[in-house]
N, C-alpha and C positions, 0 to 999 in steps of 0.2 A: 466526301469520298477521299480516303488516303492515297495520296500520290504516290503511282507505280515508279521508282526512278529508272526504271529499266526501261519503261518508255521513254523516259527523259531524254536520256543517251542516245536512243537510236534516231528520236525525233533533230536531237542537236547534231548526229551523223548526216542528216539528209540535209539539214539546213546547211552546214558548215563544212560539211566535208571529210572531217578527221572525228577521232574519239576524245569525248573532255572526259575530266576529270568532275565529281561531285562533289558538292557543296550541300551543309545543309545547317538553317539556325529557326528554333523554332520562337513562336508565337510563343505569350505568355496570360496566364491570369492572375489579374491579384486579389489575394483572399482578404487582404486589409491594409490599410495606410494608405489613404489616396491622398493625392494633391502633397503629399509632404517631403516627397525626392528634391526639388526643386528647393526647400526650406531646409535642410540639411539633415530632414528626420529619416524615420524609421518606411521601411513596409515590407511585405512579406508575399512576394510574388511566389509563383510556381511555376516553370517551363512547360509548354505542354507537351504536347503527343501530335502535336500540329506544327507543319515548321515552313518555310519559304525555302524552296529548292533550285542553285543555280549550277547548271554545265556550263564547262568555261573553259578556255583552253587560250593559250599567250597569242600575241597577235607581235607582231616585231617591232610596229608603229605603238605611237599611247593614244589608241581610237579606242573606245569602246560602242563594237557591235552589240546590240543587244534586243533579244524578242522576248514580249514578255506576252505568258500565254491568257495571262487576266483580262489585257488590254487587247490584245492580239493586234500588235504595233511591234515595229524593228524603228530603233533610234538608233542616231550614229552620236556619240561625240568625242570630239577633240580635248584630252585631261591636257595638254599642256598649253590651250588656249586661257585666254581670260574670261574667271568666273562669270556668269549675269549676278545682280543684284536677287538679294531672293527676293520674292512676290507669294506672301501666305494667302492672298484671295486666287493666284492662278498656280499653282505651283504643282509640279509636275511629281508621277513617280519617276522616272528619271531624274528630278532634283538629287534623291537620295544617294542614290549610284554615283551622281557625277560628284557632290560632296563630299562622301566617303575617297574616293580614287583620287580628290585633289587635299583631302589631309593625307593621306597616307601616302603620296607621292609615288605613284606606284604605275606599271606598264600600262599597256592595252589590252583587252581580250576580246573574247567571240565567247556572248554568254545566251543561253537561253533560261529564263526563268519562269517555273511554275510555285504556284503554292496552296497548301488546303489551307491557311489560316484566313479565315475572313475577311476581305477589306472592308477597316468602317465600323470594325465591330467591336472596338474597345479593347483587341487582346495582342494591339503593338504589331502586328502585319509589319508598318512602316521598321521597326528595329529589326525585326526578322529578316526583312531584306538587307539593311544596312549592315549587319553581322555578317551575312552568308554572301553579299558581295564581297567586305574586308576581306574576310576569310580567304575566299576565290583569288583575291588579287595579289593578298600578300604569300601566299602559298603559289599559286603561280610563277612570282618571281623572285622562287628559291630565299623568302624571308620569314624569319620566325613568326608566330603568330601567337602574340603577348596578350592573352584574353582581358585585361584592362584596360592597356594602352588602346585595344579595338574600340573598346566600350565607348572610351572618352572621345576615339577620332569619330563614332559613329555618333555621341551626343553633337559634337562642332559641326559637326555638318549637319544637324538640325538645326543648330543656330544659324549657320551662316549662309547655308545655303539652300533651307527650306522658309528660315525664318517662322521656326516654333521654338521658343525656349524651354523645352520640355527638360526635366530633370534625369538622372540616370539609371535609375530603376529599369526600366525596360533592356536598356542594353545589356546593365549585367545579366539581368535575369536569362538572356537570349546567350548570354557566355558564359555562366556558373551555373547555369538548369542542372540539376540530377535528379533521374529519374527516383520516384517515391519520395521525393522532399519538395518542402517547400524553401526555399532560403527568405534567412531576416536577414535584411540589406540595414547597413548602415552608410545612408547615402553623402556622408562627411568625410569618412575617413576610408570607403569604399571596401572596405571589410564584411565579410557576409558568413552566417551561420545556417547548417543546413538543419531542415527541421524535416525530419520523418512524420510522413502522413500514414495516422494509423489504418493497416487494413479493413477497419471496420466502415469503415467511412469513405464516400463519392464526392467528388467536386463535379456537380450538375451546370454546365453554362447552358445561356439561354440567350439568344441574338434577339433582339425585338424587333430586327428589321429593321430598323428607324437607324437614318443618318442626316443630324442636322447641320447645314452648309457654316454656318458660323461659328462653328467647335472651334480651330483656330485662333482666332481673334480674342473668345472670350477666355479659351485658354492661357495667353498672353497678357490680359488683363485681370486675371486672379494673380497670376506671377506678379503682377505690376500694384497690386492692393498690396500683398504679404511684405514686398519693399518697402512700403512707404509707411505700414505698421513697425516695420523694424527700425526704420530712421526715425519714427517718434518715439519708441520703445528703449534705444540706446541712450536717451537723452538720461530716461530715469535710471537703466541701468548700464552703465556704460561697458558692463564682460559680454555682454548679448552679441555675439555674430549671425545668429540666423532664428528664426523662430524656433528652433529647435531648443534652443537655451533657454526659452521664455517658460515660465511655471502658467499655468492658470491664476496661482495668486498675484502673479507681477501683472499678466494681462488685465485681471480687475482692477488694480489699484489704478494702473493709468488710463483709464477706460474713458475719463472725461476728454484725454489727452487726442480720441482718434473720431474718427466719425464711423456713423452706425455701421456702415457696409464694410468697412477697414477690420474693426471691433469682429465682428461674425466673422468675415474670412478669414482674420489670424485665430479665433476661437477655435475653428473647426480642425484647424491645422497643430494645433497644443494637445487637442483635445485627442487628436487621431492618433498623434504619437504617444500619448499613454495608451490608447484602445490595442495600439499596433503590441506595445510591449504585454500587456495584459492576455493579449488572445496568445500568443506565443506559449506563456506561463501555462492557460487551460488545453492549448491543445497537444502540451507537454504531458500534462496532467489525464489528457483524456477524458475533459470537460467538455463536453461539444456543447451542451444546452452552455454555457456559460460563453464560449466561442460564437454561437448562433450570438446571443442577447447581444453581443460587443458588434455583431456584422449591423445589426437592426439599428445601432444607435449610432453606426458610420455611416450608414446609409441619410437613417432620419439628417444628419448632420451634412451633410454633401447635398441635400437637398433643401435644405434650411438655411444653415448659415454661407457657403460657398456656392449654390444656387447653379449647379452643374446638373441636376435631374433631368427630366421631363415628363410629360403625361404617361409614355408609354413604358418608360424605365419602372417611373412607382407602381403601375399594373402589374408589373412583371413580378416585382419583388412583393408585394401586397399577395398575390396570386402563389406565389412560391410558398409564402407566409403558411399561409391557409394548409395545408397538407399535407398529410400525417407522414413523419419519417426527416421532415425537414425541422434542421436544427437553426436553420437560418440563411438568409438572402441580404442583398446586397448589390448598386449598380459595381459596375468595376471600369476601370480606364478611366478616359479623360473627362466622360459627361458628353450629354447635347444626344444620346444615342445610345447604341451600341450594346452593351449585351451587361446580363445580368448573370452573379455567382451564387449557386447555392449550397451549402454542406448539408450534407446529406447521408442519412442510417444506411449504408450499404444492401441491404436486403430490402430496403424500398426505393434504388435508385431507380429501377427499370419502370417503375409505377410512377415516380413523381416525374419521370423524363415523357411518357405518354399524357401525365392530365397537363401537366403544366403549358403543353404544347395548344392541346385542345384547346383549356380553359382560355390562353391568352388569345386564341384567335376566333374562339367565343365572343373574346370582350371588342376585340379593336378591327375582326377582318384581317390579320393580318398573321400567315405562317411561321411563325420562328423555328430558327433551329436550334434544335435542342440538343447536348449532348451530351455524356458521361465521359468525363476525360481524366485522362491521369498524369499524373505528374512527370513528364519528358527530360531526357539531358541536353546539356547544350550544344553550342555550335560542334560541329567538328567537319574534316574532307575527308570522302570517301572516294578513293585512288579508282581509275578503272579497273584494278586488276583484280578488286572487292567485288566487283560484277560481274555474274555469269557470262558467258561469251553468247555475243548479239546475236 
């Protein structure tokens, strides 16, 4: 269900007393280039139509009040206290918030937060928040709001104080979303181009339900293979700064050089950032069968050689496969879970968003949500005075 923000406001009047102001940065999906933000490559997210929503209004202390209506919990914290150590097996939504407001140095507020982006379901929930808090905070206290500089403070505080070393794909995506495009991110030089999604064509997500507890961790240790390919990878070539430099022929030749699980996870990540430039090229072109064929062989590859699928993932995308109008499937996010992308002939999305649903809960018991979404803009605050009077 799309979040009314007009209840938003009124619910954060009773809590809080006064009228905030609205915030809002949406969820993202990505149509290709997984795992390669972090390696300095390419991918090709799209903003959705789904976004994390926070009311928020200054507080004169630097406390951050905050309700969140997922959780349905109010935490207090102190930003000019001293950080905790992050902890990625207990780590809180709250992490996010408190990380965000101690990079950006920024006051206290009284926030209420809601959101329809999924938690858990692979389409960056977690930046969604971390954007639409920054936003909140640095707009609050009368300070510009530098859609990069956000991005970057809201990746450190995943490092530092979630303790995911996630790359920065997500946060642009959640700060440069335009509606009807997709953007090719170049996560190097943080440069991004918007790519127009042809009206002919649906982007079908598909939640599997499924959220497995050790994403995290394995997360963290694909980051920590691609490393230790590139410090063997420098020896031969020594211009190499990130797998992003590496060809597939430089990866063969020194292929005795790595061990087998190094070899596959840097493969997939060489291999993604040609797929990523390539799908760009056809969906320029208004190739979609040629865009489908490059989703099926990132996928096959994210679940082969990078080893991020799972049982319920490949159903999904096997099941998407199968039926008529689909140009191609694919898991999306980080793996262990979470939801699957389809492209989609536009006059068959309303049919393949009904079987696709069925079939998969045919197969496993299990409901997914399914849904037609479209391509969103990004962060932005919307002032009380944008809202009808309460």
């Amino acid at each position: 269900m799309i979040l009314d923000r007009r209840e938003l406001s009124r619910d954060f009047e009773r809590m809080f007393g006064r009228q905030p102001r609205i915030y809002r940065a949406p969820g993202r999906v990505n149509l290709i280039g997984e795992h390669t933000d972090y390696n300095d490559g390419f991918a090709l997210p799209m903003a959705l139509d789904r976004s994390t929503w926070i009311a928020a209004a200054p507080r004169a202390d630097r406390k951050l009040v905050v309700h969140s209506r997922a959780y349905a919990t109010t935490c207090t914290i102190d930003v000019a206290g001293e950080a905790p150590e992050p902890s990625p097996a207990t780590h809180s939504w709250i992490d996010y918030l408190h990380g965000v407001a101690a990079m950006l140095e920024t006051g206290g507020a009284d926030m209420l937060i809601a959101s329809d982006v999924p938690i858990g379901a692979g389409l960056s929930s977690s930046a969604a928040l971390e954007i639409a808090c920054g936003c909140a905070l640095l707009d609050l206290a009368d300070r510009p709001v530098d859609p990069g500089a956000l991005a970057r403070a809201a990746q450190r505080a995943e490092h530092e104080f979630v303790g995911t070393r996630c790359g920065l794909m997500d946060q642009l995506a959640a700060c440069f979303g335009r509606a009807d495009h997709a953007l090719l991110v170049d996560t190097r030089s943080f440069e991004y181009r918007l790519v127009p999604i042809p009206s002919s064509i649906r982007v079908v997500v598909a939640n599997t339900m499924v959220r497995h507890g050790h994403a995290s961790g394995e997360y963290n240790a694909r980051r920590a293979d691609c490393e230790i390919g590139v410090r063997s990878l420098v020896r031969r070539f020594p211009a190499i700064r990130a797998l992003r430099d590496v060809s597939i022929a430089d990866l063969e030749s020194a292929r005795a050089d790595l061990s087998d699980e190094v070899y596959r996870r840097c493969r997939h990540v060489v291999t993604e950032n040609a797929r990523t430039i390539d799908a760009v090229e056809a969906l320029a072109a208004g190739n979609f069968e040629s865009f489908g064929r490059l989703m099926g062989e990132s996928h096959a590859s994210l679940a082969g050689d990078y080893s991020v699928s799972c049982e319920e993932l490949d159903t999904m995308v096997a099941l998407a496969e199968r039926l008529g109008g689909v140009y191609g499937a694919r898991m999306t996010g980080g793996g262990f879970g979470g939801s699957i992308v389809a492209l989609v002939d536009a006059t068959h999305a309303d049919r393949v968003r009904e079987e696709l649903g069925r079939h998969y809960a045919d197969a496993t018991g299990l409901e997914p949500d399914v849904w037609i979404c479209r391509a969103g803009d990004g962060v932005e605050a919307i002032h009380a005075s944008h809202i009808s009077p309460l």
